[in-house]
C-alpha positions as CSV (number, residue, x, y, z in Angstrom):
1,X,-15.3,4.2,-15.9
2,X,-12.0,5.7,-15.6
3,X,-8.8,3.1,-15.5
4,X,-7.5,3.3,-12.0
5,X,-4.1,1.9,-10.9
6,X,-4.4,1.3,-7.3
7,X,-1.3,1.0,-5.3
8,X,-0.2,0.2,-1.6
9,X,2.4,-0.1,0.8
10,X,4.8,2.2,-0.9
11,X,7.1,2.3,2.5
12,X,9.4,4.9,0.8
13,X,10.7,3.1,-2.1
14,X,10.5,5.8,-4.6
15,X,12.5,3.4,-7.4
16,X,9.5,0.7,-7.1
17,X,6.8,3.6,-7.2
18,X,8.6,5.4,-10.4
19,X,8.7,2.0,-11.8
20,X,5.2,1.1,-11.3
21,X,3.3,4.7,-12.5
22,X,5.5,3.9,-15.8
23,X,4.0,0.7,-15.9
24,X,0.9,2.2,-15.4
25,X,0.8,4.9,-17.5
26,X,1.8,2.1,-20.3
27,X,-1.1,0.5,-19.1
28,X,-3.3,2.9,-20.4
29,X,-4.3,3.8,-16.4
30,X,-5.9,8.0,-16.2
31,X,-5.4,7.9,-12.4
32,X,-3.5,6.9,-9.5
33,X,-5.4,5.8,-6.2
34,X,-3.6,4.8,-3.4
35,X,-4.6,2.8,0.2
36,X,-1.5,4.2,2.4
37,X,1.7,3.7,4.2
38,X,3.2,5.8,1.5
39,X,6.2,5.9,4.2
40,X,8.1,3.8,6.8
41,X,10.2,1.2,6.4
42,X,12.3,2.5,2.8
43,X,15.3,5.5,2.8
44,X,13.0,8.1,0.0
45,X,10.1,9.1,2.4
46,X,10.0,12.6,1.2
47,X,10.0,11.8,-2.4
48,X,7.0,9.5,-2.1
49,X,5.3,11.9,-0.1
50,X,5.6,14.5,-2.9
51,X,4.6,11.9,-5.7
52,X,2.1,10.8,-3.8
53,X,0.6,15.0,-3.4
54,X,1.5,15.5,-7.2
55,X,0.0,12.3,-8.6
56,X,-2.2,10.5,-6.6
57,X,-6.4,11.2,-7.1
58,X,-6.5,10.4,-3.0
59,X,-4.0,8.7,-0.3
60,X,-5.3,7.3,2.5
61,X,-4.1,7.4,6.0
62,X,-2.5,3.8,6.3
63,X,-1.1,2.8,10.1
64,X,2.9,4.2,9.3
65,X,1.7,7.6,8.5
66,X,-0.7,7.5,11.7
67,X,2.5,6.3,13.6
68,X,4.6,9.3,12.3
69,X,1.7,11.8,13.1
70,X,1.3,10.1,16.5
71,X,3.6,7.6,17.7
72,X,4.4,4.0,16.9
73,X,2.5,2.2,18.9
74,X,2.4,-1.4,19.0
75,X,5.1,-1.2,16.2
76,X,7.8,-4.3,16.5
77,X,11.7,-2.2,17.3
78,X,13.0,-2.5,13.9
79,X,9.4,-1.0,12.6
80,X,9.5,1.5,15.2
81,X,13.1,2.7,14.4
82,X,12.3,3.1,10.5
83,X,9.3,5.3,11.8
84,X,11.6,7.6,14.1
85,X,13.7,8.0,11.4
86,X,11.1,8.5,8.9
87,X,9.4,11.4,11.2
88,X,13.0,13.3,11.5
89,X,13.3,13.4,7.6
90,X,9.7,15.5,7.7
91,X,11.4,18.0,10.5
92,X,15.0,18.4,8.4
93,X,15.2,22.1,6.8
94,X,15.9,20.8,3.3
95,X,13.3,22.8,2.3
96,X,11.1,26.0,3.0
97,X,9.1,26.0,5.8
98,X,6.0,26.4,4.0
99,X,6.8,23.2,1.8
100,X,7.2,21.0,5.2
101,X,4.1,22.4,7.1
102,X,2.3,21.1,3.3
103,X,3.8,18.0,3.6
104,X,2.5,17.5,7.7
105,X,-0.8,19.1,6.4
106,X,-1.1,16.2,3.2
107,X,-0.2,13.8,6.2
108,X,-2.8,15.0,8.6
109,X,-5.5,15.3,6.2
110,X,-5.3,11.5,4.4
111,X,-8.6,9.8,5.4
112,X,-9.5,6.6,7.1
113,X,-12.0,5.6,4.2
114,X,-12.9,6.5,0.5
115,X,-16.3,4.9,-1.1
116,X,-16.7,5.7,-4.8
117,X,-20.4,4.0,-5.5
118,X,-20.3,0.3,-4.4
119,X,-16.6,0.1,-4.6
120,X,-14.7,1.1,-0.8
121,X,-11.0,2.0,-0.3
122,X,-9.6,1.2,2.7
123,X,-5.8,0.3,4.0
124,X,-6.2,-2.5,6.3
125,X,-9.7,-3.3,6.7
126,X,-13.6,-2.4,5.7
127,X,-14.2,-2.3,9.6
128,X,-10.9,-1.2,10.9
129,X,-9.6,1.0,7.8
130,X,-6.0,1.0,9.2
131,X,-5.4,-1.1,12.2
132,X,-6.9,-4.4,11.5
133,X,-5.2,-7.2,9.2
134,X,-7.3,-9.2,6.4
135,X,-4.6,-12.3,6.1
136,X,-5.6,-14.5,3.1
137,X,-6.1,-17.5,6.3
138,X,-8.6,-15.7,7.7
139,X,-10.9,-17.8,5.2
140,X,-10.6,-20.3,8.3
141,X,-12.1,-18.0,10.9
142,X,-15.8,-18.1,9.7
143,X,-16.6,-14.9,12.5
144,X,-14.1,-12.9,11.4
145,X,-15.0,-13.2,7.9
146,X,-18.6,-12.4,8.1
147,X,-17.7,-9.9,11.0
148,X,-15.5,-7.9,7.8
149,X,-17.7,-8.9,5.1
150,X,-20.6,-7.1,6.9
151,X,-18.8,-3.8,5.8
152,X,-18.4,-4.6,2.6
153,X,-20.9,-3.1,-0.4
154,X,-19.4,-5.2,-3.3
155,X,-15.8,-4.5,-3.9
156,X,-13.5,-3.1,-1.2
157,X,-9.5,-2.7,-2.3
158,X,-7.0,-2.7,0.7
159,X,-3.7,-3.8,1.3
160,X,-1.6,-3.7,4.4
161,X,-0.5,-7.3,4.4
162,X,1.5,-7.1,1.4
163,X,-0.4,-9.9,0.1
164,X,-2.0,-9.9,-3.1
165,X,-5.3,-11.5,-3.8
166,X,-8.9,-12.0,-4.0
167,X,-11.0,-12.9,-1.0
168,X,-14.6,-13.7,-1.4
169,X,-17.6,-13.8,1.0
170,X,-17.9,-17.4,0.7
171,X,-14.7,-17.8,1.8
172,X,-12.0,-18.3,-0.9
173,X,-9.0,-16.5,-1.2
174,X,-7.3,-16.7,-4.5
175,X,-3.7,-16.0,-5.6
176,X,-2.9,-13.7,-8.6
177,X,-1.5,-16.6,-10.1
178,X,-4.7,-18.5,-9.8
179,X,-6.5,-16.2,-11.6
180,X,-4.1,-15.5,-14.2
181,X,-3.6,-11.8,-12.9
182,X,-7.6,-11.3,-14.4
183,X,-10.4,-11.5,-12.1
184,X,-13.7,-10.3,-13.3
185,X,-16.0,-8.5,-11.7
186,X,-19.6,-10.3,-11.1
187,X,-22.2,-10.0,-8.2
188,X,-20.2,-11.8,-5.4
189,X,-18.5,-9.2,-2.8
190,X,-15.3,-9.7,-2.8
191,X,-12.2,-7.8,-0.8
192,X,-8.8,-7.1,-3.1
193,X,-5.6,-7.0,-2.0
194,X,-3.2,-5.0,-4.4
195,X,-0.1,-5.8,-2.7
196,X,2.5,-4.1,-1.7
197,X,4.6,-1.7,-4.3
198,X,7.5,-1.1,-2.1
199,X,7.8,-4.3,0.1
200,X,6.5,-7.4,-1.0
201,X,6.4,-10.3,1.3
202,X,4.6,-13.0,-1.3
203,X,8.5,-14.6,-2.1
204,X,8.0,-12.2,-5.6
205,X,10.1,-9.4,-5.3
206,X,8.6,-7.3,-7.5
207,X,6.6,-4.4,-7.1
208,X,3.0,-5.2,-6.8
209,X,-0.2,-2.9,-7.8
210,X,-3.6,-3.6,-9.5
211,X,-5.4,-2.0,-12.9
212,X,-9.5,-1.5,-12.3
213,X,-11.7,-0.7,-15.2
214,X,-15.0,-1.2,-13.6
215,X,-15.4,-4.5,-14.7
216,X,-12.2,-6.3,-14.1
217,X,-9.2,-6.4,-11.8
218,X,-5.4,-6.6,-13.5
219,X,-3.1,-7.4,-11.1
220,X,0.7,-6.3,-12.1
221,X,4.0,-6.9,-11.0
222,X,7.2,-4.8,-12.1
223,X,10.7,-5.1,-11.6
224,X,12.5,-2.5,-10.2
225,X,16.0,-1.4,-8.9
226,X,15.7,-3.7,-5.8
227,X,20.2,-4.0,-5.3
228,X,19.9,0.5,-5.2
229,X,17.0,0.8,-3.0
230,X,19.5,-1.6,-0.5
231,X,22.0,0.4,-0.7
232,X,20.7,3.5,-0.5
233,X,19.0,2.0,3.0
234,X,22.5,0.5,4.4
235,X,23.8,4.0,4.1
236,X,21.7,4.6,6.7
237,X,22.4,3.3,10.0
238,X,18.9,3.2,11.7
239,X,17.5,1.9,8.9
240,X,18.0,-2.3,10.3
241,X,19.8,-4.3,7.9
242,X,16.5,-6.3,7.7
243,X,14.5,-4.3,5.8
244,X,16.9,-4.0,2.8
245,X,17.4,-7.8,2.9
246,X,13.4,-8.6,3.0
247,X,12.9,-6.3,-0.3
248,X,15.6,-8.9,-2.3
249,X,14.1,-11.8,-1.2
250,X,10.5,-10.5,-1.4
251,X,9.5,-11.4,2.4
């Protein structure tokens, strides 16, 4: 099987996406996949976009590119505002009409879903591919978990949550860290997180992404320019001070 790097949650933080394709690449990975949100939140929207059309074998639609195409709904004010700002940067004549209406055509073409054999690739969840959340606790809710499960094949990737991990049917959720970044594929079905490359909200703030060879899952973490990404973001004002501060402390 080809080596896939699978990458999430960019949120326009084109230093932690540069940083983890080198990685990748270093890694031995032939191709990029990635679950959404290539945008919101981070100051480089357009550059991820454009890596993302360049680079990536697919993209899928993940709930901040559906809230640029169609509005930010149910999005908390300082989400919201990143998202206003983020859909103005797509409008601003920096570049030929022709390359803008591309970009807005990549946007409106990323689907919900991607199934490659017995392995699915969604952003949020197996039953709800963009809206729905699979939190590591919902190993708790018994319902939900079989409810989610029941859309699983054998492996679905997702992100979303920002939190990596592997979640089992039986209802385990284990940390990278518990599986010592390795977790091998066997006959249990299993959802993967990847985590979040641009915004990661697990206390680690380093960019987060995950190697698959077919038979096992590498989960990576890279260090990036997190201090430049900050400032480039407090240079501009609707950006909330917030979201530079959560990428330092990884929250």
């Amino acid at each position: 099987m080809t080596v896939l790097a699978i990458v999430s949650d960019i949120h326009s933080n084109i230093e932690a996406l540069e940083a983890v394709i080198k990685d990748a690449e270093s890694e031995g990975v032939e191709m990029f996949r990635c679950l959404g949100d290539v945008i919101g939140y981070g100051p480089n929207p357009i550059e991820c976009v454009d890596v993302a059309r360049e680079k990536f074998d697919f993209t899928l639609l993940g709930n901040h590119e559906e809230a640029v195409l169609f509005g930010a709904i149910g999005f908390n004010p300082k989400a919201k505002m990143a998202i206003d700002w983020t859909r103005e940067q797509f409008h601003i004549e920096r570049d030929t009409s022709d390359v803008r209406n591309d970009r807005w055509q990549f946007l409106g073409e990323l689907p919900l879903s991607v199934e490659d054999g017995n392995v699915q690739f969604v952003h949020g969840s197996p039953r709800d591919p963009t809206r729905e959340y699979v939190f590591p606790t919902d190993v708790l809710n018994p319902d939900k978990l079989q409810g989610i499960f029941g859309h699983v094949d054998h492996i679905t990737f997702n992100g979303h949550t920002h939190a990596p991990g592997v979640m089992t049917e039986e209802g385990m959720f284990r940390l990278p860290q518990d599986l010592k970044n390795e977790y091998v594929i066997d006959e249990e079905k299993i959802i993967c997180n990847v985590g979040s490359v641009g915004q990661p909200r697990d206390g680690d703030n380093r960019a987060s992404y995950a190697i698959f060879d077919g038979e096992k899952i590498r989960f990576r973490r890279v260090q990036y320019n997190v201090e430049k990404v900050m400032a480039r973001m407090s240079r501009i004002d609707r950006l909330p001070e917030y979201l530079a501060l959560r990428l330092k402390e990884g929250r």
